[in-house]
C-alpha positions in Angstrom: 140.0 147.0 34.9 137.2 149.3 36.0 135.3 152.0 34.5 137.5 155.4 36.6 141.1 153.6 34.9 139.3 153.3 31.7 138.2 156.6 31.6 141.7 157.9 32.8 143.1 155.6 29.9 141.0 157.7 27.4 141.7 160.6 28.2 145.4 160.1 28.6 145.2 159.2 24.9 143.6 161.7 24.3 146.4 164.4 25.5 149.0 162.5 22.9 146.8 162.7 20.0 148.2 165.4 17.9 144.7 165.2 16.4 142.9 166.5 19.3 142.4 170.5 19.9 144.2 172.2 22.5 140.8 172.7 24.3 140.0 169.1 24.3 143.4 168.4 25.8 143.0 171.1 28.4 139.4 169.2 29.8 141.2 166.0 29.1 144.1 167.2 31.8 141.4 168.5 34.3 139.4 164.9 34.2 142.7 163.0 34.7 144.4 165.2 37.1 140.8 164.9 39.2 140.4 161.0 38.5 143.7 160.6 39.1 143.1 161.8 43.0 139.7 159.9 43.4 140.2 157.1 45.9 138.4 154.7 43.8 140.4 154.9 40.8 143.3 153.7 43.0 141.5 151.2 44.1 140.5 149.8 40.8 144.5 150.3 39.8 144.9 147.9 43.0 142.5 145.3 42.3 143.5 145.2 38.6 147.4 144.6 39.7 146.1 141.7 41.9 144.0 140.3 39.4 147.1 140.3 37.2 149.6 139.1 39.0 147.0 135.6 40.1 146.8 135.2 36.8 150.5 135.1 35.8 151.4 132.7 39.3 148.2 130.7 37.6 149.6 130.4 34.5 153.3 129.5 36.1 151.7 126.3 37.6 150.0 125.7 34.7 153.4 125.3 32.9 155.0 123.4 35.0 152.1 120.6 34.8 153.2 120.3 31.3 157.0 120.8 31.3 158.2 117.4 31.1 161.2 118.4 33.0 159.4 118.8 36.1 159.1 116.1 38.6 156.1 114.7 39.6 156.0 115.8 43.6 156.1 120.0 41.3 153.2 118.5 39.8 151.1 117.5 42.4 152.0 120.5 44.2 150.9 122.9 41.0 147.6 120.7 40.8 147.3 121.1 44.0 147.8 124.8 44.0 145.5 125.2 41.4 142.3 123.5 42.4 142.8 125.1 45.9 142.3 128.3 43.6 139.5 126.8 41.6 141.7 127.7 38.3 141.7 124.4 36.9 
């Protein structure tokens, strides 16, 4: 995740903290609501979610190389799938 979805992170934190004043809540809501609207914070939500979601299809092929109950033609085709990827 990059740095604007960080600092979005912090800051909505920071406006559920009952230990935070009401004036550091109010700049809290003015960073996020303008962060929220900045193109690049999208774009870091965007390349976060794809980032994640290879990861998890990684980690299914992964499993199936070492489920027993998978045949071996899965097998080759998660090895496969995975060195195309350079993940193993």
């Amino acid at each position: 995740m990059s740095l604007p979805t960080r600092v979005v992170g912090g800051h909505k934190a920071a406006l559920n903290n009952p230990n935070v004043s009401d004036e550091a809540k109010q700049h809290s809501r003015q960073v996020v609501d303008e962060l929220d609207d900045a193109p690049e914070t999208e774009e870091a939500r965007q390349g976060y979610q794809e980032d994640k979601d290879q990861t998890r299809v990684n980690a299914g092929y992964k499993a199936t190389l070492k489920n027993p109950n998978v045949s071996e033609e899965a097998k080759d085709h998660a090895r496969d799938f995975l060195e195309s990827k350079n993940a193993i």
